[in-house]
MARLUM-197369 format. One line per field, with one value per residue (C-alpha): x, y, z. Coordinates in steps of 0.02 Angstrom, whole numbers, plus 32768, in hexadecimal, padded with zeros to 4 digits. Example, Ala and Ser with C-alpha at 12.3 -4.5 7.8 and 13.67 -1.06 7.14 Angstrom:
2
px: (8267; 82AC)
py: (7F1F; 7FCB)
pz: (8186; 8165)
# end
This chain:
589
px: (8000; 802F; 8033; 800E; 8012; 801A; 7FEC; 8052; 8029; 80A8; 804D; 80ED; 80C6; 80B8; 80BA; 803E; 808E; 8038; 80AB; 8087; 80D4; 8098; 80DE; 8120; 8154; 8163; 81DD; 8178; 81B7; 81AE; 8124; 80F1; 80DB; 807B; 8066; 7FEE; 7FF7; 7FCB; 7F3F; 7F7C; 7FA4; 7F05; 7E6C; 7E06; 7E99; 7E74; 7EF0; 7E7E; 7E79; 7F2B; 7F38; 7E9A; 7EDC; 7F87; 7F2F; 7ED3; 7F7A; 7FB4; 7F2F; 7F4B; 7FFF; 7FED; 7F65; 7F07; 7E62; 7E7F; 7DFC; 7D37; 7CB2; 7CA2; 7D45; 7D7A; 7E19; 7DF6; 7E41; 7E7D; 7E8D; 7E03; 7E09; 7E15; 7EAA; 7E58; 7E9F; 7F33; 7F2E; 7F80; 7F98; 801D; 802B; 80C3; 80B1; 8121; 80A2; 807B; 80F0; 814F; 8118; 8163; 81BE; 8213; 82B1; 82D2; 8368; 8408; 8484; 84BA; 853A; 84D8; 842A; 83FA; 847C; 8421; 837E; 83B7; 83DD; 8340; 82DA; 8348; 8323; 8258; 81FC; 8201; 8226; 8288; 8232; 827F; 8307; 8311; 83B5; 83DF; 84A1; 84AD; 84AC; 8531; 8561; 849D; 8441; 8377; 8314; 8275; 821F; 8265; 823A; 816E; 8178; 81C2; 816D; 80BA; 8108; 813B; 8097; 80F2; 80A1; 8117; 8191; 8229; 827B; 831F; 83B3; 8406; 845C; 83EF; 840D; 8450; 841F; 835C; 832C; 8367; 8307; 826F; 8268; 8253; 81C7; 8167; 817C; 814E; 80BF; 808A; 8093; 802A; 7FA8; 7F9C; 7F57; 7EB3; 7E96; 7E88; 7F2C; 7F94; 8041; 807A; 8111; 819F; 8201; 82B3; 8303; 8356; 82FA; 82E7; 826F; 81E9; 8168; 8172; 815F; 80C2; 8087; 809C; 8040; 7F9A; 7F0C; 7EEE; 7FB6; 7FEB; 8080; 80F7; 818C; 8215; 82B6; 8348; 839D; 8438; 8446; 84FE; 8572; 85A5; 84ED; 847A; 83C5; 8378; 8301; 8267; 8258; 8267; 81DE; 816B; 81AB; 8164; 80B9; 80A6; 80C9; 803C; 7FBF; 7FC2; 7FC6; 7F42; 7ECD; 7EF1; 7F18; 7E76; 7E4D; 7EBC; 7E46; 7E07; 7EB4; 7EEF; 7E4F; 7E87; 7F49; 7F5A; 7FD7; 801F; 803A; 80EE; 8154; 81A2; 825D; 822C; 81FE; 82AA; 82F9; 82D3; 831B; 83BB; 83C3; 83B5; 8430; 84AA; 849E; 84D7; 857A; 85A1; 865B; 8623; 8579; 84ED; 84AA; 83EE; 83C0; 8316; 831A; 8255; 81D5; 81E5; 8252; 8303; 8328; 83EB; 83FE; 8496; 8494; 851B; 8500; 845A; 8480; 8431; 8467; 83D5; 83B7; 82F5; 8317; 8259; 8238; 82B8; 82B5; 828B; 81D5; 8186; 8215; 8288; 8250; 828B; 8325; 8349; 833A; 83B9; 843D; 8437; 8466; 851D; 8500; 847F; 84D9; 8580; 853D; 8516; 856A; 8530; 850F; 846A; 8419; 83D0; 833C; 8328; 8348; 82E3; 8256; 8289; 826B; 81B2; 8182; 81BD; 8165; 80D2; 80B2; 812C; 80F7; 813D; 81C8; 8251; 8244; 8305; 83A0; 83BF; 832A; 835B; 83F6; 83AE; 833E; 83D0; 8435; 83C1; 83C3; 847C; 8467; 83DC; 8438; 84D9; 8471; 8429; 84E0; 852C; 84A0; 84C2; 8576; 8549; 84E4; 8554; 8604; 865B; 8613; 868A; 872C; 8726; 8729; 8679; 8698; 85BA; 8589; 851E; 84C8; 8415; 83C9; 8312; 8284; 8248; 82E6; 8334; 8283; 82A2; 82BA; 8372; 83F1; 842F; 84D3; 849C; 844C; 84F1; 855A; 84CE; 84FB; 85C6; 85BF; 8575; 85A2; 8644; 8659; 8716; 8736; 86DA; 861E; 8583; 84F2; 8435; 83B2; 82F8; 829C; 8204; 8200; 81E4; 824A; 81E8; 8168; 81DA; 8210; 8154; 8149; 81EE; 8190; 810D; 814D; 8211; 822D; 81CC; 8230; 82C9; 8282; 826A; 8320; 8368; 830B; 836E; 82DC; 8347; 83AF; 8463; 84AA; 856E; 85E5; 8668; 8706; 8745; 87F2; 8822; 88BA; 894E; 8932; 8907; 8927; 893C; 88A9; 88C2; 894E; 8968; 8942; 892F; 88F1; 88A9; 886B; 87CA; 878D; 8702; 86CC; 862D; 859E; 85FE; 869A; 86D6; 8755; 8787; 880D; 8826; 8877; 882C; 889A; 885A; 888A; 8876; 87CD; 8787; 8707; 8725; 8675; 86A7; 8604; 8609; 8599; 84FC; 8516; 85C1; 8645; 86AA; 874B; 87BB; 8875; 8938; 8923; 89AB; 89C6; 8A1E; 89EF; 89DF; 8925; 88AC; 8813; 87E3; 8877; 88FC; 897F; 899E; 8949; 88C5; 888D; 88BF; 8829; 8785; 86E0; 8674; 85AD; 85A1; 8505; 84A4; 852D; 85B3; 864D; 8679; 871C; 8718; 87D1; 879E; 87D2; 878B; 8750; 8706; 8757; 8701; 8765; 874D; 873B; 8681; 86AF; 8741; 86C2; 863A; 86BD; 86D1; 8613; 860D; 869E; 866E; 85B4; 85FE; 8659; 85D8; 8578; 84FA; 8511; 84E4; 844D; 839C; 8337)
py: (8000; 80A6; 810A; 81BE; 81FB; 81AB; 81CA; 8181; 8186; 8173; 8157; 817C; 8155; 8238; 8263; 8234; 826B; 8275; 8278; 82A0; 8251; 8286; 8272; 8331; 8351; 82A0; 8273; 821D; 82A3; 82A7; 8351; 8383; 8342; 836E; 8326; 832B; 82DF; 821B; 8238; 8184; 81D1; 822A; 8213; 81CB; 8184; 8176; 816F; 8184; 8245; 8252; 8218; 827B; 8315; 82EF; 82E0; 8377; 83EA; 838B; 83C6; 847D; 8470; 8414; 846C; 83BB; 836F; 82BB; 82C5; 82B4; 830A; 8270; 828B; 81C9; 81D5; 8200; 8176; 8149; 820A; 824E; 82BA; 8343; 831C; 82FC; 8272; 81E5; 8140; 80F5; 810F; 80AA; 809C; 809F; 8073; 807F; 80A7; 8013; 7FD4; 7F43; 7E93; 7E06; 7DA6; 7CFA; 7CB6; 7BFD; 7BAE; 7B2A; 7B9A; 7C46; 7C4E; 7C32; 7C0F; 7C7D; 7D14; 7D03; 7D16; 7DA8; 7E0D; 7DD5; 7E0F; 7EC4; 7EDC; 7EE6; 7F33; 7EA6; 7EBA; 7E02; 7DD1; 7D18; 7CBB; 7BEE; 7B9A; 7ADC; 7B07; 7B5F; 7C0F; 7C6E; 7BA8; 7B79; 7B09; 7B23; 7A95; 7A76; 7AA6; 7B35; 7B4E; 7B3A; 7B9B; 7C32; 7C31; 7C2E; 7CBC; 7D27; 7D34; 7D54; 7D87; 7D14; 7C82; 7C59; 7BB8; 7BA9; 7B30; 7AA9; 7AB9; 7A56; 79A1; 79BE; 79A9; 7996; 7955; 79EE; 7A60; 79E7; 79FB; 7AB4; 7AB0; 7A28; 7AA4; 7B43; 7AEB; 7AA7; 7B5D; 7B9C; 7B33; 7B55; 7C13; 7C32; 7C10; 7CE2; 7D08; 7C74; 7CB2; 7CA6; 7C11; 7C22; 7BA3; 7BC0; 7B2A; 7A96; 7A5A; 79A0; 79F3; 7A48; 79B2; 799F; 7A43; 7A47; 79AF; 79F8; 7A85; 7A35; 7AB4; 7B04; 7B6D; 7BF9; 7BA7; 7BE8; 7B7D; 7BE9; 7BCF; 7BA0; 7C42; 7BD5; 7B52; 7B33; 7B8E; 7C08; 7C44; 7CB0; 7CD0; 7D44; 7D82; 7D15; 7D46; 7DDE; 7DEB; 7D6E; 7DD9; 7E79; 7E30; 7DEB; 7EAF; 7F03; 7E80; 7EA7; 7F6E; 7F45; 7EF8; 7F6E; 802F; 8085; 80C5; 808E; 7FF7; 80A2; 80C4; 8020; 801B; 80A9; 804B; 7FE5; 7F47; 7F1C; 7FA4; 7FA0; 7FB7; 8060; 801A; 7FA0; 8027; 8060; 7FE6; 7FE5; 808F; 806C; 7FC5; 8053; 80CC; 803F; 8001; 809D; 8098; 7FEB; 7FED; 805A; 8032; 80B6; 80DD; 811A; 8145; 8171; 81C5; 81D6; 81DF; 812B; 80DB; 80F3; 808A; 807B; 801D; 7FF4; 7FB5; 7F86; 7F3F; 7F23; 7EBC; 7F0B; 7F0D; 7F5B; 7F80; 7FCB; 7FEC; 8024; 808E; 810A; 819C; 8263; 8244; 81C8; 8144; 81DF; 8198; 80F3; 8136; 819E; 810E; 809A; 810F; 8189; 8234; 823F; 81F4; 8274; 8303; 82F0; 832C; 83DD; 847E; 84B6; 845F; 842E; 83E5; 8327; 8366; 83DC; 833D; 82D0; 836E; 837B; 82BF; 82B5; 834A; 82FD; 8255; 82A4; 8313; 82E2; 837B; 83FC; 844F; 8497; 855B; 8568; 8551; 84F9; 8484; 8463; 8435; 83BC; 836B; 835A; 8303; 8280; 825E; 8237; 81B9; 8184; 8170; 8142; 80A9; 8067; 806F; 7FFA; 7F87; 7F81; 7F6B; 7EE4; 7E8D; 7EA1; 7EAA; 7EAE; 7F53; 7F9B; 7F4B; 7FB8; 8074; 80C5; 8108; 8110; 8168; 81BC; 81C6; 8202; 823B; 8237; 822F; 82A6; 82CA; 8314; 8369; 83E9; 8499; 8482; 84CE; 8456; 846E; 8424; 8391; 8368; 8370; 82D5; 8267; 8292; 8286; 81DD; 817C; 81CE; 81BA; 81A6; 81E0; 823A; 8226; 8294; 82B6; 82C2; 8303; 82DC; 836C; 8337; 827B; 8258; 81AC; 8130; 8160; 814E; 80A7; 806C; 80B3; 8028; 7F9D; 7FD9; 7FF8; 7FF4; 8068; 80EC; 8101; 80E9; 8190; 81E8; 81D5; 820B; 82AA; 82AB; 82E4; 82DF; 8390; 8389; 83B1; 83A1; 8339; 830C; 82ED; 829A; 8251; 81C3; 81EE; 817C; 81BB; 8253; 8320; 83C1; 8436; 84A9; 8433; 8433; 8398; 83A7; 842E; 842A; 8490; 84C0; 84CA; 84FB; 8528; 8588; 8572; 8610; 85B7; 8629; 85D6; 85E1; 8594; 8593; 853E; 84ED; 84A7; 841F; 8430; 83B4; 83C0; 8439; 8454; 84AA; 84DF; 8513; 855E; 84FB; 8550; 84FD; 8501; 84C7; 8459; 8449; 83C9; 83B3; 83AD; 83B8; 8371; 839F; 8331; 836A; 82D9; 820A; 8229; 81A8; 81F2; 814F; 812A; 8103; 816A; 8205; 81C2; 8224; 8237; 82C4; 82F4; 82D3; 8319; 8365; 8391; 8413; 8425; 8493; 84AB; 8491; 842C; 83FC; 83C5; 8374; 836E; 8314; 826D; 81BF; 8180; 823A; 8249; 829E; 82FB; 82B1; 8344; 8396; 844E; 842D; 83AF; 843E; 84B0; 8424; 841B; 84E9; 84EA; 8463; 84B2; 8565; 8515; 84CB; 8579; 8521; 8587; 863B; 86A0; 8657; 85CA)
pz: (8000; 7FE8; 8073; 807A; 8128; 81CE; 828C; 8313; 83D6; 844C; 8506; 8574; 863A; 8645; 857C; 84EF; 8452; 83AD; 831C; 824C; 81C4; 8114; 807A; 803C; 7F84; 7F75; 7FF4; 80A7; 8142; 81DF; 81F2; 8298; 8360; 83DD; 8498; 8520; 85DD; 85D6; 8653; 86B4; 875A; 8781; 87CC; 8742; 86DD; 8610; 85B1; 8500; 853C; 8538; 8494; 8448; 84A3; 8442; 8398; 83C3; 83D7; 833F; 82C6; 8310; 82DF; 8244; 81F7; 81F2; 821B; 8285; 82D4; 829B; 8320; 838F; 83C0; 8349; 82E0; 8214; 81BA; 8132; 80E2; 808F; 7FF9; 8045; 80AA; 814F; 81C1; 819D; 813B; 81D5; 8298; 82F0; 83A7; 8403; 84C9; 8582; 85ED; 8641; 86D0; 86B4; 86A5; 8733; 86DB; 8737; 86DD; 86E1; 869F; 86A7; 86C0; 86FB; 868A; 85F1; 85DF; 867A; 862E; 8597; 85E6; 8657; 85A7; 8560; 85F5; 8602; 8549; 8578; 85FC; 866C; 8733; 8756; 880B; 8823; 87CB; 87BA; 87A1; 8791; 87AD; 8863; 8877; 88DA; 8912; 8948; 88ED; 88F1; 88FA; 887A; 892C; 893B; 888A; 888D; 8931; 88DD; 8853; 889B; 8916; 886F; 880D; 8773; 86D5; 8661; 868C; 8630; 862A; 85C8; 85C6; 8591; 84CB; 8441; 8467; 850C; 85BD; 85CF; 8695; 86D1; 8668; 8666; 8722; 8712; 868C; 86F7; 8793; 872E; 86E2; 87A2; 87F0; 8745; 8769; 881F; 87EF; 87C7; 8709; 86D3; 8737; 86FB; 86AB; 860E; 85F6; 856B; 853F; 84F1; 851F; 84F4; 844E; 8477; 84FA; 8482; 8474; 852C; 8551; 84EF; 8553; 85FB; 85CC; 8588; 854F; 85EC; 85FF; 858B; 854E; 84C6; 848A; 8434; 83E3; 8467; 84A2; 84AF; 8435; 8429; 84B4; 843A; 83F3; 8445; 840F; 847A; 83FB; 83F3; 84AE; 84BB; 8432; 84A4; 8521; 84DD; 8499; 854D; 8588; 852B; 8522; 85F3; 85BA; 8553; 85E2; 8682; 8643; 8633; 8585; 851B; 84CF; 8463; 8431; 83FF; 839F; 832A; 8313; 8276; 82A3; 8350; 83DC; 83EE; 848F; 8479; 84AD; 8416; 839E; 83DC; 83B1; 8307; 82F6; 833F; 82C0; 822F; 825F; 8286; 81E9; 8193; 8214; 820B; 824D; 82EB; 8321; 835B; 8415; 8438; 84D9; 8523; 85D6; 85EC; 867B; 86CA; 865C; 860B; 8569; 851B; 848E; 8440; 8377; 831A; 826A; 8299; 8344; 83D7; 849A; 84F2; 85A4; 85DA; 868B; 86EB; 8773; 8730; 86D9; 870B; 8720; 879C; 87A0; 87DC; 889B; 8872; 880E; 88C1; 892E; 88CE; 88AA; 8939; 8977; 8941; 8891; 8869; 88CA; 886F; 87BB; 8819; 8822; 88B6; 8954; 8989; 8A3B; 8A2A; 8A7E; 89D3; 8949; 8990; 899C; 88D6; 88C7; 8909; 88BA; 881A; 883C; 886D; 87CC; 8747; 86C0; 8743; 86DE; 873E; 8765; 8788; 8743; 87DA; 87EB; 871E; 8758; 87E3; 8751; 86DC; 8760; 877C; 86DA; 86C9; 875B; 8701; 8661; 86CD; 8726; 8670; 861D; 86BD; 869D; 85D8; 85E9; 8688; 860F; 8558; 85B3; 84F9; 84E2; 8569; 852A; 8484; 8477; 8491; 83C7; 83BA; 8323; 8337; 83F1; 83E0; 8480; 8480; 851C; 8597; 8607; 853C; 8508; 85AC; 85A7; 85D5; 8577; 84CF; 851F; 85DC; 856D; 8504; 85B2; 85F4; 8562; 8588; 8644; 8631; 8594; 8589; 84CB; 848E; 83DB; 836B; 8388; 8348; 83C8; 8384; 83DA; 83D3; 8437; 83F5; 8431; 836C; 8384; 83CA; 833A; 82AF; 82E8; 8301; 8236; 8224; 824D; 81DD; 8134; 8130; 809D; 80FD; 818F; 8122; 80BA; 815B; 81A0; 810E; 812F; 81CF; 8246; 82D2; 831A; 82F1; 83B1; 83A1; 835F; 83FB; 83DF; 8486; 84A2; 851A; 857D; 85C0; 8667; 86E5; 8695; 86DE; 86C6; 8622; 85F5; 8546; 84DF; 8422; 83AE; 831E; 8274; 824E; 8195; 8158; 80A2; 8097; 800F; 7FA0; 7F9F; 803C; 80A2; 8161; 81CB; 828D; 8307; 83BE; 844B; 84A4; 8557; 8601; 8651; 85E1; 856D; 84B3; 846A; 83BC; 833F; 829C; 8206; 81E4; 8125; 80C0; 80E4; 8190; 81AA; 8234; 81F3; 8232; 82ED; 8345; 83E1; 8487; 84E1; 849A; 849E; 8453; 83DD; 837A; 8317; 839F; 83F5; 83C0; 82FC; 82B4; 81FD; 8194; 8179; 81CC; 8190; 821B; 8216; 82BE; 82E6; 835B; 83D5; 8343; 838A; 843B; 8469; 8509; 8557; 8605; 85E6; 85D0; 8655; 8695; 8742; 87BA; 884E; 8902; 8958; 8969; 894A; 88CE; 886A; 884B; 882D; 879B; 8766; 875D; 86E9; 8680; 867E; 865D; 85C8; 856B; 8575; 8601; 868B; 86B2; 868D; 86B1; 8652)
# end
């Protein structure tokens, strides 16, 4: 089918965003957003307002009709250009499903199913192991007892490679399958299989007609193959078919969607498969600091490592986020010192209405530094969970930073200095920015029609930010030490040339403006110091090609890893300089 225009909702645990794509002059483009609150924390939650209050702003910014009288989306598009031939829904705002792992081994089958479960928004409440755990061995007692004390939504039982071990694993699908049908029939959990594949046609048995049992290819057929996939996908379906049956209002919604409602760290996904095709020999990171949730995924040549950590984020998870990571963590980030008494008054006000926007620049830079910890907490887990992806240089191209905690008022500079504070990118790296949450949506218009989402990228509908150019170090410098400079060149659309020089010094930051139009390189590094930017020891191309963006280039001369000083005052003597640097400190909001 040819596709003219599409809708996408995005219900976000605070946000609803409604998001246009139309075809322009013949090429399909990303067109206008609008948002609205998602109504779920409220007295009479429905979450159909917040998306008919989002399609409402649209057509006000879009100069559109989506919307007949009774309020019911207008689709496909009439003649005269009212409403969509499509809406696609996107969806996060459901709390995570309880998910119980069960497998042979930690070491394989169970670390499988710990990266399956992180890449969905699952909340792991009991783990089953045949091989002992921290040297104690659980009994198939122990077992049925914890899972009838778990009430999990799904159950997962892995282990064994095809043609291996069986009595093991088929004494965790008989106990599963026992504590399923010891809950009443409407509240009896879900059961994957992704084991051993002698196993299947028992499995099948053991379940009979009356448990909801799905048997999946093994996540670990051979030692040195790993299939996450199929589960996370059963994973996800599981997810918003319990969405689907307890949020209020969004039956209406779902009603409008053509296809599946995707998971929005899904629809995610897909992006970050796209871009990562396009920089094959470095790989692409997307994160997504929202509301409740934060989502990093990491693609490279279209393999994922994906992490959806819940009850995080700037909006209601911020109380959780507090509790796990604590005074000090959150303090550190800011550069000026603040009572505990005062954060955690910061933190329940936050909880408690998530749409408050910060009136200061010091309550905006409370907000921001819970969302490095936030961000900081999500990268452990990734690299935790995918340890190769710390033994190589962080060289992502690009980062795109997308969710609530980047669609703030702050200054694009403040936002930029998140992403380095936390990822700590080495090399050169650009940074895109989505201030419009338009992400989620265009991955949701992936899954749809491929060539679609393919015409909207190369529209490039995200904000240019920076492109970083951050060296790794051999080892501790002085402050304003110098460490390389480099040439600026830059030929403009008439053919006009310009060249200047930058110094990179220790624990600084070089904000240098970059045109918007023509043609910027980097050329003739000059190292003082055997620093590292991609290419080895003191190596660098003679010539690399440079977009800018918004902020133009940023040269970040504090090292890899970031070190931050020990001492209170001397540390946000640190975060003021580094703040003052990037242009995000002084004046008001």
């Amino acid at each position: 089918m040819s596709w003219k225009s599409v809708v996408t909702i995005d219900v976000g645990s605070t946000q609803t965003r409604a998001l246009l794509f139309a075809r322009v002059e013949d090429r399909f483009r990303f067109v206008a957003a609008a948002s609205a609150p998602t109504h779920r924390h409220t007295a009479h939650p429905d979450l159909a307002l917040g998306g008919i209050r989002a399609l409402e702003h649209l057509s006000v910014i879009s100069g559109r009709l989506l919307l007949d009288p009774q309020g019911i989306l207008i689709a496909p598009e009439l003649s005269t250009g009212a409403g969509v031939d499509a809406c696609l829904m996107t969806l996060s705002a459901a709390p995570p499903i309880r998910v119980v792992l069960g497998g042979l081994s930690p070491e394989w089958s169970l670390a499988s199913l710990r990266r399956a479960a992180a890449s969905a928004y699952t909340h792991i409440v009991e783990v089953l192991s045949v091989v002992p755990i921290d040297g104690r061995r659980q009994t198939e007692e122990e077992w049925l007892q914890a899972l009838i004390a778990a009430e999990p939504h799904l159950v997962v039982i892995a282990g064994g490679v095809d043609g291996g071990a069986t009595r093991p694993v088929q004494a965790l699908l008989e106990t599963a399958a026992l504590a399923a049908r010891l809950r009443p029939e409407g509240e009896r959990p879900w059961i994957l299989f992704a084991g051993n594949a002698v196993l299947r046609e028992e499995a099948v048995a053991l379940a009979g007609r009356e448990l909801p049992l799905r048997v999946l290819q093994n996540v670990r057929p051979r030692l040195d193959v790993e299939h996450i996939g199929p589960v996370v996908e059963a994973m996800d379906q599981r997810y918003v078919e319990r969405a689907l049956a307890s949020l209020p209002g969004i039956s209406l919604l779902q009603s409008w969607a053509r296809g599946e409602v995707l998971p929005a760290a899904r629809a995610l996904s897909h992006v970050a498969r796209y871009l990562s095709l396009e920089t094959p020999d470095r790989g692409t990171l997307v994160v997504d600091v929202g509301g409740n949730h934060v989502v990093i995924t990491a693609a490279h040549g279209g393999s994922l490592a994906q992490v959806v950590r819940s009850e995080s984020g700037i909006g209601p998870g911020i109380l959780g986020l507090y509790q796990r990571r604590g005074y000090e963590r959150i303090a550190r980030w800011l550069p000026h010192e603040i009572r505990p008494e005062a954060l955690e008054a910061f933190v329940w006000t936050k909880a408690m209405h998530p749409l408050s926007i910060p009136q200061t620049m010091e309550e905006m830079g409370i907000e921001l530094a819970f969302a490095r910890e936030a961000l900081a907490e999500a990268w452990e887990q990734l690299l935790a969970l995918w340890p190769e992806l710390g033994r190589s240089p962080r060289a992502f191209e690009p980062i795109l930073l997308t969710g609530g905690a980047f669609a703030s008022h702050a200054r694009p500079g403040a936002l930029a200095l998140v992403a380095l504070d936390t990822l700590q990118p080495m090399g050169i790296t650009t940074l895109l920015w989505d201030p419009v949450g338009l992400t989620p949506g265009l991955g949701a218009l992936a899954a749809l029609d491929a060539s679609l989402a393919v015409e909207v990228l190369h529209s490039r509908p995200w904000t240019p930010l920076a492109t970083v150019l951050a060296p790794a170090l051999d080892g501790p410098v002085a402050l304003d030490e110098l460490l390389f400079t480099v040439e600026v060149h830059h030929r403009g659309p008439d053919g006009s040339e310009s060249v200047y020089e930058i110094e990179a010094r220790g624990g600084r930051l070089e904000v240098v403006p970059i045109p918007g139009v023509g043609e910027t390189e980097l050329r003739r590094f000059r190292m003082r110091r055997p620093v590292d930017l991609g290419w080895g020891p003191r190596r660098a191309p003679r010539r690399i090609r440079i977009v800018g963006g918004l902020l133009g280039l940023i040269v970040d001369g504090r090292g890899r890893p970031l070190r931050l000083a020990e001492d209170p005052e001397a540390r946000r003597e640190q975060i003021q300089r580094w703040l003052w640097d990037i242009g995000a400190l002084g004046g008001g909001l």
